[in-house]
PDB file with one MODEL, atoms N, CA, C and O in Angstrom:
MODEL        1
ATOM      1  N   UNK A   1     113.254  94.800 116.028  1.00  0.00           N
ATOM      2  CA  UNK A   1     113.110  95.903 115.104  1.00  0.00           C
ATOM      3  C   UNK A   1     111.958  96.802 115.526  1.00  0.00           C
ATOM      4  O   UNK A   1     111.930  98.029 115.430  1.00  0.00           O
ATOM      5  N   UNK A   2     110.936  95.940 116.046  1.00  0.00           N
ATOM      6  CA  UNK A   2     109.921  97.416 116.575  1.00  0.00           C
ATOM      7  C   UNK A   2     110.254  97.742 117.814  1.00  0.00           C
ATOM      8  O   UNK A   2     109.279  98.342 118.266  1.00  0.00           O
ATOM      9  N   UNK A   3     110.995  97.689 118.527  1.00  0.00           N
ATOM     10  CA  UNK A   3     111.534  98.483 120.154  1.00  0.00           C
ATOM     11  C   UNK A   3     111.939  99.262 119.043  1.00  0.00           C
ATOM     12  O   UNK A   3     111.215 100.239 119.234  1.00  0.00           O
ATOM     13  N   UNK A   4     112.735  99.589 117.771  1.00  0.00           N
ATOM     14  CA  UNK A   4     113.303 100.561 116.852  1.00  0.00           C
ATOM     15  C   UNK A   4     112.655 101.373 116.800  1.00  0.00           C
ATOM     16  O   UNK A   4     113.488 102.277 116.858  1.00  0.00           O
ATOM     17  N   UNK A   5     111.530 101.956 116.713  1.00  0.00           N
ATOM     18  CA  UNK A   5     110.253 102.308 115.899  1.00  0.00           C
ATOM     19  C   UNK A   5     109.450 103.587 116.750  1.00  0.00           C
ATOM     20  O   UNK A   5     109.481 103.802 117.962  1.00  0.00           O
ATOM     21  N   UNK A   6     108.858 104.210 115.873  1.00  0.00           N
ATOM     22  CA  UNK A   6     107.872 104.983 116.292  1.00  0.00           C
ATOM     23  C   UNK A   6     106.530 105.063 115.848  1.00  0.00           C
ATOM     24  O   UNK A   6     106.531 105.096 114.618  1.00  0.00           O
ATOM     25  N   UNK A   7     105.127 105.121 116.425  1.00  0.00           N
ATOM     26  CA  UNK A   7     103.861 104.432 115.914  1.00  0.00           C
ATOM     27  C   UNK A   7     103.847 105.052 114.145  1.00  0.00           C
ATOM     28  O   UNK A   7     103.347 104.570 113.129  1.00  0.00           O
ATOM     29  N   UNK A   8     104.583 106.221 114.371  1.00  0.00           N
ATOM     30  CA  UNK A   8     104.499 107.203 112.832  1.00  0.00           C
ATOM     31  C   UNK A   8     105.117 106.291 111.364  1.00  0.00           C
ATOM     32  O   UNK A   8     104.851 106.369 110.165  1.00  0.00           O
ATOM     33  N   UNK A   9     105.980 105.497 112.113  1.00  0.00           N
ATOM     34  CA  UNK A   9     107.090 104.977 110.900  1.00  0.00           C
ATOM     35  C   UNK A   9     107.191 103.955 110.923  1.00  0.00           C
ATOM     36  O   UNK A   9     108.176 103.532 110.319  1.00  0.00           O
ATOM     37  N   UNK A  10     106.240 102.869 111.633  1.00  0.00           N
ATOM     38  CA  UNK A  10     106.394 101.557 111.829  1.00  0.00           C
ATOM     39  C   UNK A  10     106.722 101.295 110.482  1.00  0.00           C
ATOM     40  O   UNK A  10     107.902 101.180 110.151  1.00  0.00           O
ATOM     41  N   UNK A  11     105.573 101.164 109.474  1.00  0.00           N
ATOM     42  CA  UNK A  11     105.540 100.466 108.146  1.00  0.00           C
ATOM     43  C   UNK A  11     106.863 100.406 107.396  1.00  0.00           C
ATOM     44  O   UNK A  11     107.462  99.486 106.838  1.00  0.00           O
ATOM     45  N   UNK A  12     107.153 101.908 107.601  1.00  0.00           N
ATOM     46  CA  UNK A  12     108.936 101.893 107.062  1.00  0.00           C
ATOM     47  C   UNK A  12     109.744 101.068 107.272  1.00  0.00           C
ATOM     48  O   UNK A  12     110.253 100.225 106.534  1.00  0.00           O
ATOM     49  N   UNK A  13     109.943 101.418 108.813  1.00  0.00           N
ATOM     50  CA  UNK A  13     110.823 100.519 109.199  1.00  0.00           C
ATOM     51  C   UNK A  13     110.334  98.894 109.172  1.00  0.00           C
ATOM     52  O   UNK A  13     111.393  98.270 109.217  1.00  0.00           O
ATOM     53  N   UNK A  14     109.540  98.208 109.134  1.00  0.00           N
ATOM     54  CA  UNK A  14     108.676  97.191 108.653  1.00  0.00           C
ATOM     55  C   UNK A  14     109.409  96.605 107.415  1.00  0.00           C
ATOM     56  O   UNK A  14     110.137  95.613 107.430  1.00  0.00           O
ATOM     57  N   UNK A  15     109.121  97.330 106.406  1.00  0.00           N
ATOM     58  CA  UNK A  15     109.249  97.648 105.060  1.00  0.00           C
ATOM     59  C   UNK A  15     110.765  97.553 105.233  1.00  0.00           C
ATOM     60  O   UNK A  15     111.113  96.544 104.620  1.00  0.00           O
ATOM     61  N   UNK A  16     111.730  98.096 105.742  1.00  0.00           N
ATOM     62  CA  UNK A  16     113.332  97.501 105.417  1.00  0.00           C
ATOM     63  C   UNK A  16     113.355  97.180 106.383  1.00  0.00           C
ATOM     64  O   UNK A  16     113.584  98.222 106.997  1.00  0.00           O
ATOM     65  N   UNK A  17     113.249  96.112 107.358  1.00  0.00           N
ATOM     66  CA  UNK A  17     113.072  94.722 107.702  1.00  0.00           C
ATOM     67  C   UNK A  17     112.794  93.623 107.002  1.00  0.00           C
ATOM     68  O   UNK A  17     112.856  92.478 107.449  1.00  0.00           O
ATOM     69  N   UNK A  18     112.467  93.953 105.837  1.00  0.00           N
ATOM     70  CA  UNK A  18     111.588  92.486 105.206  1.00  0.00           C
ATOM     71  C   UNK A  18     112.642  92.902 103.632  1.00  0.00           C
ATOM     72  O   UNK A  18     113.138  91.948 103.033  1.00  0.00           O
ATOM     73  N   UNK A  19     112.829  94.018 103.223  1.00  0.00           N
ATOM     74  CA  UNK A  19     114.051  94.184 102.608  1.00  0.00           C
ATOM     75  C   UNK A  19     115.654  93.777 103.020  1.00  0.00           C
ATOM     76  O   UNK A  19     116.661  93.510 102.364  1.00  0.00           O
ATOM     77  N   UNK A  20     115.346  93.873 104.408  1.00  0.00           N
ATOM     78  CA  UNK A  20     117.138  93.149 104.900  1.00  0.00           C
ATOM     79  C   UNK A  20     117.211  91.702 104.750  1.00  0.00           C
ATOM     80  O   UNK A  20     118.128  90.983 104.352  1.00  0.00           O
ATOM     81  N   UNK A  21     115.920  91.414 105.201  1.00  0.00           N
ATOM     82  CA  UNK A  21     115.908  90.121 105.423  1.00  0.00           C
ATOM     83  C   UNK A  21     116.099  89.219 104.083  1.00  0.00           C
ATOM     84  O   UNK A  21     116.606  88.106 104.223  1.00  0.00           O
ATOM     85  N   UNK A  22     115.696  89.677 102.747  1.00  0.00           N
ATOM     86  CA  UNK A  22     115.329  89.066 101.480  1.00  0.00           C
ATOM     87  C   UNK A  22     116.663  89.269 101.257  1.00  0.00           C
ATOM     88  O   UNK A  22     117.269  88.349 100.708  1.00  0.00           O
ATOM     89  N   UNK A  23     117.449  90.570 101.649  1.00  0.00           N
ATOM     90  CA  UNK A  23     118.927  90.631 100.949  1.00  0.00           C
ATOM     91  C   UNK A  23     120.112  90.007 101.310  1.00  0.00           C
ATOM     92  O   UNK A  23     121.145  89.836 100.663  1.00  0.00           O
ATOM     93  N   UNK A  24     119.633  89.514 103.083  1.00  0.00           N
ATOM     94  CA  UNK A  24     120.486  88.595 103.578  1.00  0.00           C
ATOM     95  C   UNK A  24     120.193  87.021 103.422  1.00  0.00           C
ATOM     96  O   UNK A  24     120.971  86.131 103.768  1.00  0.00           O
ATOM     97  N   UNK A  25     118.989  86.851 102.866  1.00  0.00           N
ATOM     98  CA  UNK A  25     118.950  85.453 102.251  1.00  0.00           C
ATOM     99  C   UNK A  25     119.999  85.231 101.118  1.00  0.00           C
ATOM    100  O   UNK A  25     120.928  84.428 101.021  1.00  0.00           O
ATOM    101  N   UNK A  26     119.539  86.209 100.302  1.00  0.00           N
ATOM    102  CA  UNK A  26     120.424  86.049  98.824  1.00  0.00           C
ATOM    103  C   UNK A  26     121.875  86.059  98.975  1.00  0.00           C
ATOM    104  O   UNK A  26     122.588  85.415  98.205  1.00  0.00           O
ATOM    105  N   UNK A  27     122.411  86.857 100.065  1.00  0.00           N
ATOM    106  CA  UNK A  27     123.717  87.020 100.511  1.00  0.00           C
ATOM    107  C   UNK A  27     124.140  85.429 100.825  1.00  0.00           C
ATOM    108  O   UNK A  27     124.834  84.674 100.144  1.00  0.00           O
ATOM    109  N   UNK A  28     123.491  85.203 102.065  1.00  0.00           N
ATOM    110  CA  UNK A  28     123.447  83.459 102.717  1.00  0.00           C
ATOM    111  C   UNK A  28     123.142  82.249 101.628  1.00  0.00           C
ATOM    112  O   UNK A  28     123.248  81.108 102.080  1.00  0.00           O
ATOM    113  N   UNK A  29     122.793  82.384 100.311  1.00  0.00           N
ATOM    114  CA  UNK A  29     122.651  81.307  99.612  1.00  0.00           C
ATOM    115  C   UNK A  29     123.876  81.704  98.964  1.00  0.00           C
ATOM    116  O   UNK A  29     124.718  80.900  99.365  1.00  0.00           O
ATOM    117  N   UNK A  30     124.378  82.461  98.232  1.00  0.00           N
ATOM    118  CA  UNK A  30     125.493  82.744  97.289  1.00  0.00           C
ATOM    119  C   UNK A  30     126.648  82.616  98.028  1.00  0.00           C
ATOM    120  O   UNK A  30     127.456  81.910  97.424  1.00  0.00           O
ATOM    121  N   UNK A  31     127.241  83.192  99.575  1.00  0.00           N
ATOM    122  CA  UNK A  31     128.232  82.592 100.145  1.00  0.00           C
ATOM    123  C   UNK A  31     128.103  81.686 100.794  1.00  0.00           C
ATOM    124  O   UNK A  31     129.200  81.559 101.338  1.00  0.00           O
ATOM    125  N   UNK A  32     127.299  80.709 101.223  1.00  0.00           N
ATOM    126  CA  UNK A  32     126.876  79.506 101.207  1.00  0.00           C
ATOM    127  C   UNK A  32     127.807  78.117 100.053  1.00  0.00           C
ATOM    128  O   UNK A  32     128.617  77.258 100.402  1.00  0.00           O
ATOM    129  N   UNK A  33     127.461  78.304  99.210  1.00  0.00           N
ATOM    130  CA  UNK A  33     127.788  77.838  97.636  1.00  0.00           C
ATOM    131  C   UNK A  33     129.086  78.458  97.886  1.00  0.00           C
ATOM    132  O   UNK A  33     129.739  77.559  98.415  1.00  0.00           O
ATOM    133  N   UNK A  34     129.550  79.114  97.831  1.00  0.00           N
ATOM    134  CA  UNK A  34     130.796  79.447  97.576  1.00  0.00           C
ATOM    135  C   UNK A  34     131.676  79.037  99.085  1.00  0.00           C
ATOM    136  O   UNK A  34     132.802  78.637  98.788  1.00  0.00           O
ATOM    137  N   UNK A  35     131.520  79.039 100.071  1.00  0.00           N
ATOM    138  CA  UNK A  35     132.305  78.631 101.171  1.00  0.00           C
ATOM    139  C   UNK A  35     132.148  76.846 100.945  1.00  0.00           C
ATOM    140  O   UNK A  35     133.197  76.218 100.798  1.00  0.00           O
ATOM    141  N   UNK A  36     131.123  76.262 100.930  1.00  0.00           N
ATOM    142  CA  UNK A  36     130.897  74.740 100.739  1.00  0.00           C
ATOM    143  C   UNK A  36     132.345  74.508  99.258  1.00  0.00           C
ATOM    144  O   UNK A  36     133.128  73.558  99.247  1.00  0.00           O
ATOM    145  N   UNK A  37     132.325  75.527  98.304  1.00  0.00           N
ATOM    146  CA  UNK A  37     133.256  75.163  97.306  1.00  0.00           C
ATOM    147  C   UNK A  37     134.826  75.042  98.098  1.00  0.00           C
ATOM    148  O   UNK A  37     135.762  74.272  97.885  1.00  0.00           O
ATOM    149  N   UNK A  38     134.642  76.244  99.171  1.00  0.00           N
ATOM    150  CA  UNK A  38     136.415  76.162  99.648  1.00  0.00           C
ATOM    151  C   UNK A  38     136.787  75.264 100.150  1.00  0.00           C
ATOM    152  O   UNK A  38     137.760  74.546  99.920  1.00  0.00           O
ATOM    153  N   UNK A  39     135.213  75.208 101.670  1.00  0.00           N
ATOM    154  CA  UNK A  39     135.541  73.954 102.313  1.00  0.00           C
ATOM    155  C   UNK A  39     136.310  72.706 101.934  1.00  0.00           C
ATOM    156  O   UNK A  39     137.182  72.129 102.582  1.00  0.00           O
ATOM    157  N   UNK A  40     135.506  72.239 100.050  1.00  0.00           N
ATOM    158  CA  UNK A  40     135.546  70.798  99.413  1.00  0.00           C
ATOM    159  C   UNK A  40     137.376  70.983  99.064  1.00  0.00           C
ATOM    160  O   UNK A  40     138.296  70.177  99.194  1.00  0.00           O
ATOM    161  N   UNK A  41     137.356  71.985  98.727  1.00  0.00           N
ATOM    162  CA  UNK A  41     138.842  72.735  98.155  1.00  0.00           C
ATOM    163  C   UNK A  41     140.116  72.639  99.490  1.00  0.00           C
ATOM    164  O   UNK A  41     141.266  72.220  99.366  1.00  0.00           O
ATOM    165  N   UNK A  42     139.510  73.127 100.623  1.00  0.00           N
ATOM    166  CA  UNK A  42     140.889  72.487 101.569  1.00  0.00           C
ATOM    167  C   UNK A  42     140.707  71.428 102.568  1.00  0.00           C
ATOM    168  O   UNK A  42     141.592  71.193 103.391  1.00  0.00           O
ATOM    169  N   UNK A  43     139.660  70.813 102.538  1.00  0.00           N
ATOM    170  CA  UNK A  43     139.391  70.009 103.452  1.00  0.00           C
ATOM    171  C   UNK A  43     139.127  68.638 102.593  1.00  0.00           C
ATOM    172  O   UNK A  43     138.763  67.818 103.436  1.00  0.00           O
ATOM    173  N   UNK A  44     139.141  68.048 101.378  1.00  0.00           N
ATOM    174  CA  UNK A  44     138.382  66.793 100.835  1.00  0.00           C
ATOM    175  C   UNK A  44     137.393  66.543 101.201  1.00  0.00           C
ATOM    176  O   UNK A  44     136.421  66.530 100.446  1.00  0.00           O
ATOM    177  N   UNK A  45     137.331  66.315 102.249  1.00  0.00           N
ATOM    178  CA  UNK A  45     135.897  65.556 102.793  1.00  0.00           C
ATOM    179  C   UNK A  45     134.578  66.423 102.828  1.00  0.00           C
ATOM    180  O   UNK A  45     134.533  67.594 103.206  1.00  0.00           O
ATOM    181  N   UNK A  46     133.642  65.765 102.431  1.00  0.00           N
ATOM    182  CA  UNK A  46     132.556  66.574 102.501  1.00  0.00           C
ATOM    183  C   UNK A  46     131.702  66.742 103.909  1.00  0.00           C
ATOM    184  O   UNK A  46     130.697  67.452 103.949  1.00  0.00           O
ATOM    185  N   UNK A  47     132.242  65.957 105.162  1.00  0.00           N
ATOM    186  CA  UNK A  47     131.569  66.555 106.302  1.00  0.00           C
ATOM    187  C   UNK A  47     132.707  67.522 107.167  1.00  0.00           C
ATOM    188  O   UNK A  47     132.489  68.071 108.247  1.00  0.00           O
ATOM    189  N   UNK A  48     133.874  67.563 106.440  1.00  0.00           N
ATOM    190  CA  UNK A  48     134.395  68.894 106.854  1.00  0.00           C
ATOM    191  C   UNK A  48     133.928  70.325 105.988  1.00  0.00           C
ATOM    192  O   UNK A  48     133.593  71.378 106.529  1.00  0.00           O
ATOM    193  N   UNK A  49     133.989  70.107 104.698  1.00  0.00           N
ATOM    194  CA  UNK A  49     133.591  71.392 104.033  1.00  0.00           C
ATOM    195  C   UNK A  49     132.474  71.452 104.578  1.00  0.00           C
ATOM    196  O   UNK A  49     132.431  72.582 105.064  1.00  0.00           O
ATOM    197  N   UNK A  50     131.006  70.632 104.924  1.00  0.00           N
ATOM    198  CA  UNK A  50     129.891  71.129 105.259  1.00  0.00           C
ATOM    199  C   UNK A  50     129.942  71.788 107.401  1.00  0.00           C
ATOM    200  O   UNK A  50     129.386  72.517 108.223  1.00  0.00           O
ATOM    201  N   UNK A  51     130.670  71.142 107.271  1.00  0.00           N
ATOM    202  CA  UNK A  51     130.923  71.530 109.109  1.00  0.00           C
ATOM    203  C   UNK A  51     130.924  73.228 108.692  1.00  0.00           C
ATOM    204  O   UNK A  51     130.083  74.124 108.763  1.00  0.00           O
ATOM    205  N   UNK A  52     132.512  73.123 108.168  1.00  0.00           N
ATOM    206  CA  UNK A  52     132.835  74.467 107.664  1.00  0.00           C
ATOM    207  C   UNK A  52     131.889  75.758 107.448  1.00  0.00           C
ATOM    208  O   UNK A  52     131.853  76.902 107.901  1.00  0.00           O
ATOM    209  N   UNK A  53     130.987  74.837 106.336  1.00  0.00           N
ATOM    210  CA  UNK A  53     129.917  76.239 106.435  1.00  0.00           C
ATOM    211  C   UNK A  53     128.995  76.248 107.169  1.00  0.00           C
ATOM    212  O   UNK A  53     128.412  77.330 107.249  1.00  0.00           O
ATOM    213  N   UNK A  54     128.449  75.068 108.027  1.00  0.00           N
ATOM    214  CA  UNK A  54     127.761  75.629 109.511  1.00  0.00           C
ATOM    215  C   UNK A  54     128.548  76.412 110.202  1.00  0.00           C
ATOM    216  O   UNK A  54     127.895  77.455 110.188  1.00  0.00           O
ATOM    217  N   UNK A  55     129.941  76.735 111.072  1.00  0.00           N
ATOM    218  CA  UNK A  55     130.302  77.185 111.991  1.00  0.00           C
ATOM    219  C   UNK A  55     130.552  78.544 111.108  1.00  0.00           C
ATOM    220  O   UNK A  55     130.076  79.466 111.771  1.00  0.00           O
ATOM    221  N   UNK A  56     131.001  78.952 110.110  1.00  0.00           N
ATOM    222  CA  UNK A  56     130.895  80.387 109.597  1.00  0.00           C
ATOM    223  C   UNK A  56     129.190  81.328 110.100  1.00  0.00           C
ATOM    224  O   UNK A  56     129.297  82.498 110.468  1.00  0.00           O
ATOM    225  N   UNK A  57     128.192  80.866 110.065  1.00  0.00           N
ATOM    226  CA  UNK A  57     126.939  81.964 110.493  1.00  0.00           C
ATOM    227  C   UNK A  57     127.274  81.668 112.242  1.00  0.00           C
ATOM    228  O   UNK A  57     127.450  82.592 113.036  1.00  0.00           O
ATOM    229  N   UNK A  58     127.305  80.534 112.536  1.00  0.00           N
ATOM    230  CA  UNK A  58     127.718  80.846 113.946  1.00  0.00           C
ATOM    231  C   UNK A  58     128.800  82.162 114.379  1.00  0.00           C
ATOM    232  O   UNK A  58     128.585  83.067 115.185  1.00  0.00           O
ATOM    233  N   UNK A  59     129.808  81.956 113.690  1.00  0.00           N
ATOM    234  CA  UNK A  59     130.667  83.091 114.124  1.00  0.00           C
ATOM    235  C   UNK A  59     130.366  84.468 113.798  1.00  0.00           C
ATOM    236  O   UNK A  59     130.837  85.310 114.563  1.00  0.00           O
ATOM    237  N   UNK A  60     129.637  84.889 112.762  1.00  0.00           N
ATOM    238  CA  UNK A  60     128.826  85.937 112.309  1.00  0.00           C
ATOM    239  C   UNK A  60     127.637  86.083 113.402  1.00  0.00           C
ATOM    240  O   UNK A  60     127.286  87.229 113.682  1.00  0.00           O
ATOM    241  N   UNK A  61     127.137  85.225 113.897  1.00  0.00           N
ATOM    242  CA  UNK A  61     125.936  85.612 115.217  1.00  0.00           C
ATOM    243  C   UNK A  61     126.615  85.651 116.396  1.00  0.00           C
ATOM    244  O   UNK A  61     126.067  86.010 117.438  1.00  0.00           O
ATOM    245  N   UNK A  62     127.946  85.263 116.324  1.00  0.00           N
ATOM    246  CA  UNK A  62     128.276  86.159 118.120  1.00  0.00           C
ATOM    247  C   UNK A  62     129.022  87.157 117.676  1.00  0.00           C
ATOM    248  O   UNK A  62     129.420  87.857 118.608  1.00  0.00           O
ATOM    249  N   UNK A  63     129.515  87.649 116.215  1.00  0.00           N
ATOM    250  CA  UNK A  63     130.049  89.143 116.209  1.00  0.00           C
ATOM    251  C   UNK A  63     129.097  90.009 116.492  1.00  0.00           C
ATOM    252  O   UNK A  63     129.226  90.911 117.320  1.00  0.00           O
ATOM    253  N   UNK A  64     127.567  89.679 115.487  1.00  0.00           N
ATOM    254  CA  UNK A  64     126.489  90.108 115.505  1.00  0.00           C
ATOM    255  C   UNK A  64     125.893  90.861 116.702  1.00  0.00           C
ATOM    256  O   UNK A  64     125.600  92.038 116.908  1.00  0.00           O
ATOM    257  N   UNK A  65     125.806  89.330 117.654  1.00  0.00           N
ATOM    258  CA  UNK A  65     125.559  89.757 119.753  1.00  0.00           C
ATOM    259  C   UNK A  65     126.197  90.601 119.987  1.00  0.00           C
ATOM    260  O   UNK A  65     125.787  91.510 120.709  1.00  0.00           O
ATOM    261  N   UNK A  66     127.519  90.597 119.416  1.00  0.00           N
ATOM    262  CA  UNK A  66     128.342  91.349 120.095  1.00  0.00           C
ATOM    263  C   UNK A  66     128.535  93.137 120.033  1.00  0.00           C
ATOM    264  O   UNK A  66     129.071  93.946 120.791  1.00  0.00           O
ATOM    265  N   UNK A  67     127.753  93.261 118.635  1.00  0.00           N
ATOM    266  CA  UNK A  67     127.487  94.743 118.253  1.00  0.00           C
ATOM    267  C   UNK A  67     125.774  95.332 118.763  1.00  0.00           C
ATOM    268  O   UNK A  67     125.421  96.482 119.026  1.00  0.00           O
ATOM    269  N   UNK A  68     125.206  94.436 118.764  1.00  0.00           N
ATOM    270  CA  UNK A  68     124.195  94.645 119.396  1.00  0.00           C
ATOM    271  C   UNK A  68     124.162  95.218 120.575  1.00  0.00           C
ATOM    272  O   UNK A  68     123.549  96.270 120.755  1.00  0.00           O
ATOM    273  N   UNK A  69     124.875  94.538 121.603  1.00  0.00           N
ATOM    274  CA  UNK A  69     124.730  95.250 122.521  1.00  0.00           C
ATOM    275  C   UNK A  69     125.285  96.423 123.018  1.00  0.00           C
ATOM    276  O   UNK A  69     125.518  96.746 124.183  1.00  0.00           O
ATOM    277  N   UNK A  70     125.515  97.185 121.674  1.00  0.00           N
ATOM    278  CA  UNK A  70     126.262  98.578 121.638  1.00  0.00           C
ATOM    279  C   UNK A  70     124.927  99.683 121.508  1.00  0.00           C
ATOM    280  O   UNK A  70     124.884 100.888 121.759  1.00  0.00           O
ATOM    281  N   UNK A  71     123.730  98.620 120.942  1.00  0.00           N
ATOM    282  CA  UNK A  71     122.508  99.329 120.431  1.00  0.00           C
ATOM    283  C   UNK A  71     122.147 100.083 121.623  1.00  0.00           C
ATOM    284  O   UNK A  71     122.153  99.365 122.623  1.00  0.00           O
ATOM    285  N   UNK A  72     121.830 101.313 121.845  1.00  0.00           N
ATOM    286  CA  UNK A  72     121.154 101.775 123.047  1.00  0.00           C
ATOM    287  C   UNK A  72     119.360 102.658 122.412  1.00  0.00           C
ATOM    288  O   UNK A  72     119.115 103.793 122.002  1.00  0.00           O
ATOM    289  N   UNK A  73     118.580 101.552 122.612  1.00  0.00           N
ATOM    290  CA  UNK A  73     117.251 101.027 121.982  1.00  0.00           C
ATOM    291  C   UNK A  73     116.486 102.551 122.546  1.00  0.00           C
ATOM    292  O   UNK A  73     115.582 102.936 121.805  1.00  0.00           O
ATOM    293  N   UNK A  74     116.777 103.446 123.796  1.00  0.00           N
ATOM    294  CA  UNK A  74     115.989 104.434 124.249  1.00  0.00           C
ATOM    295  C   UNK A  74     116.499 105.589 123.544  1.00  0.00           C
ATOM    296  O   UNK A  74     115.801 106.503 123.107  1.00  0.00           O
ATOM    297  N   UNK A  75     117.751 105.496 123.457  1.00  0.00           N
ATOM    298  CA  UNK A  75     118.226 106.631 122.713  1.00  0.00           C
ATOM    299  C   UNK A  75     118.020 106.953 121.156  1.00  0.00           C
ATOM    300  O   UNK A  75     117.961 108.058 120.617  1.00  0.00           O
ATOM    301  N   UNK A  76     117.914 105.501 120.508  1.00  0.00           N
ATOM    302  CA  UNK A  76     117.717 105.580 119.329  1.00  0.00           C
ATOM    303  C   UNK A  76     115.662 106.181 119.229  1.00  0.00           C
ATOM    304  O   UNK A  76     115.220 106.777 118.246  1.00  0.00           O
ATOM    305  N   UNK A  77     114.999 105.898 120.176  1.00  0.00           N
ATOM    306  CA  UNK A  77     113.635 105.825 119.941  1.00  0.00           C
ATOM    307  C   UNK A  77     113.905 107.681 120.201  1.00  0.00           C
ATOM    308  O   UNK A  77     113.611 108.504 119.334  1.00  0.00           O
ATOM    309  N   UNK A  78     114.301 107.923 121.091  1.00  0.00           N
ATOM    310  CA  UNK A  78     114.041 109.619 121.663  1.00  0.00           C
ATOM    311  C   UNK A  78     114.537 110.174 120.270  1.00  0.00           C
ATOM    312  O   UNK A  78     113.931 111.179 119.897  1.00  0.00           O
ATOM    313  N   UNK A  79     115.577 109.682 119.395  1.00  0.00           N
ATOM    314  CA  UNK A  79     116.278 110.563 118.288  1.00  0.00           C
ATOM    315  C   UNK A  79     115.191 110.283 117.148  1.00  0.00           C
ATOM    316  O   UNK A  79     114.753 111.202 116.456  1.00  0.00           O
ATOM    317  N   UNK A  80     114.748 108.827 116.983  1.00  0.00           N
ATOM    318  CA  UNK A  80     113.581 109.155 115.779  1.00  0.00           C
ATOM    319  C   UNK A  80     112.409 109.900 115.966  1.00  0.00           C
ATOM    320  O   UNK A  80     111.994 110.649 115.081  1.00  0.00           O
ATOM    321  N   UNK A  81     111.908 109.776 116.911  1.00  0.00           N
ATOM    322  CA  UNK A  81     110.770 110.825 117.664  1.00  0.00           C
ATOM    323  C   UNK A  81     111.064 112.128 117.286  1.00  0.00           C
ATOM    324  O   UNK A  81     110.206 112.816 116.732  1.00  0.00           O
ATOM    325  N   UNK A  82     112.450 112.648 117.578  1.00  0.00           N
ATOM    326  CA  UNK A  82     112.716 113.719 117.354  1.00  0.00           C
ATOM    327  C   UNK A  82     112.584 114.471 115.639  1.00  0.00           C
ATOM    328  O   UNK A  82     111.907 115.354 115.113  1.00  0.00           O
ATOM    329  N   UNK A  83     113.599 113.575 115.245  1.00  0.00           N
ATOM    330  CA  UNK A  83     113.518 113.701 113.395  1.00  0.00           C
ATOM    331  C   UNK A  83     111.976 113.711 113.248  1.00  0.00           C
ATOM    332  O   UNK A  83     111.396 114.732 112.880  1.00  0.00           O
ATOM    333  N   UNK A  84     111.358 112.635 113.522  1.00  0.00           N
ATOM    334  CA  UNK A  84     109.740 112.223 112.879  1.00  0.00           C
ATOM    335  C   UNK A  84     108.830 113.879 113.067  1.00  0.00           C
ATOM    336  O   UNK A  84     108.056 114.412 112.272  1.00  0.00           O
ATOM    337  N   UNK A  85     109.243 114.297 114.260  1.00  0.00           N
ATOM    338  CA  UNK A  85     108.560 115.545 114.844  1.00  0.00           C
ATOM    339  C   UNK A  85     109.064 116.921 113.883  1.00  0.00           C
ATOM    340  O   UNK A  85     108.277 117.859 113.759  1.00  0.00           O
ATOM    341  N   UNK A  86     110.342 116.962 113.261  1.00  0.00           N
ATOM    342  CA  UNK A  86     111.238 118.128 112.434  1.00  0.00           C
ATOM    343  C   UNK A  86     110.074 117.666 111.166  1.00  0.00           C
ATOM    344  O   UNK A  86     109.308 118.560 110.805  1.00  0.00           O
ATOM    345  N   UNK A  87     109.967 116.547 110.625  1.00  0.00           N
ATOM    346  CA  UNK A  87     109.656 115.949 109.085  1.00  0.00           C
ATOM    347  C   UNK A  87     108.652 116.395 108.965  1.00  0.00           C
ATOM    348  O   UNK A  87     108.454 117.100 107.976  1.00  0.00           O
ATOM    349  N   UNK A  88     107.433 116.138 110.072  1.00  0.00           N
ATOM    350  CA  UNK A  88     106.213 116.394 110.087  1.00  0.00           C
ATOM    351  C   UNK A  88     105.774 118.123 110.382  1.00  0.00           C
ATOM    352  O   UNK A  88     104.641 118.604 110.350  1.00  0.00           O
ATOM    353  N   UNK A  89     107.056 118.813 110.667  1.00  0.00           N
ATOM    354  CA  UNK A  89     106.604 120.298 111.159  1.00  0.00           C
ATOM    355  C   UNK A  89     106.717 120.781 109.384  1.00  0.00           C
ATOM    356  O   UNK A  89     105.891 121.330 108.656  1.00  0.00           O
ATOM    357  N   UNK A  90     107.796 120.406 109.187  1.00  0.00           N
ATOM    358  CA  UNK A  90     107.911 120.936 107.521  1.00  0.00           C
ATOM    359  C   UNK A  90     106.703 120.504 106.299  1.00  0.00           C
ATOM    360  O   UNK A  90     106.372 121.219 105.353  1.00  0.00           O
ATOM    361  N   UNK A  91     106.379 119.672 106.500  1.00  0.00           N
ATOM    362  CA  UNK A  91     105.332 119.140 105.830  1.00  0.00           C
ATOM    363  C   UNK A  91     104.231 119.535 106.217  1.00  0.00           C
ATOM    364  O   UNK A  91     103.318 119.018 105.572  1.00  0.00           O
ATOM    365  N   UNK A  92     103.796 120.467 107.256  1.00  0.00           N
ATOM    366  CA  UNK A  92     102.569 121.379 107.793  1.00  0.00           C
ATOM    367  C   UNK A  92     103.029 123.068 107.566  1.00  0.00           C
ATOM    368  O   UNK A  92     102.257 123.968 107.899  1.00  0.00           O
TER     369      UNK A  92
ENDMDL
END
């Protein structure tokens, strides 16, 4: 997240980093609980329903990899630089 960043806007972007992160906990405990319910629901056994909901974030972290590396980290820095530089002319 800070290769994201510019020295101007760190805190921001900081600041929803630590907002994603709190919202993807709450996300990960509530479908958590609820996939462990399906698991118990088509599988009986409880070390298949729990398998179950380990390999679900696995498959969510190689879709994840997999959009990532669409990120192009220089281009995004040259375009906030740019905006940060428009924000700050108006505000002078």
């Amino acid at each position: 997240m800070l290769d994201l960043t510019a020295a101007e806007t760190a805190g921001t972007f900081i600041g929803a980093w630590g907002l994603s992160q709190a919202l993807a906990r709450a996300t990960a405990t509530v479908l958590g609980g609820a996939l462990l319910d399906l698991g118990k629901q088509l599988f009986g056994m409880p070390i298949l329903a729990y398998s179950f909901v380990f390999v679900m974030p696995v498959i969510g972290m190689l879709i994840a990899i997999k959009l990532l590396d669409r990120v192009d980290i220089k281009e995004f820095q040259t375009e906030a630089k740019t905006a940060i530089a428009r924000v700050l002319e108006q505000d002078l």
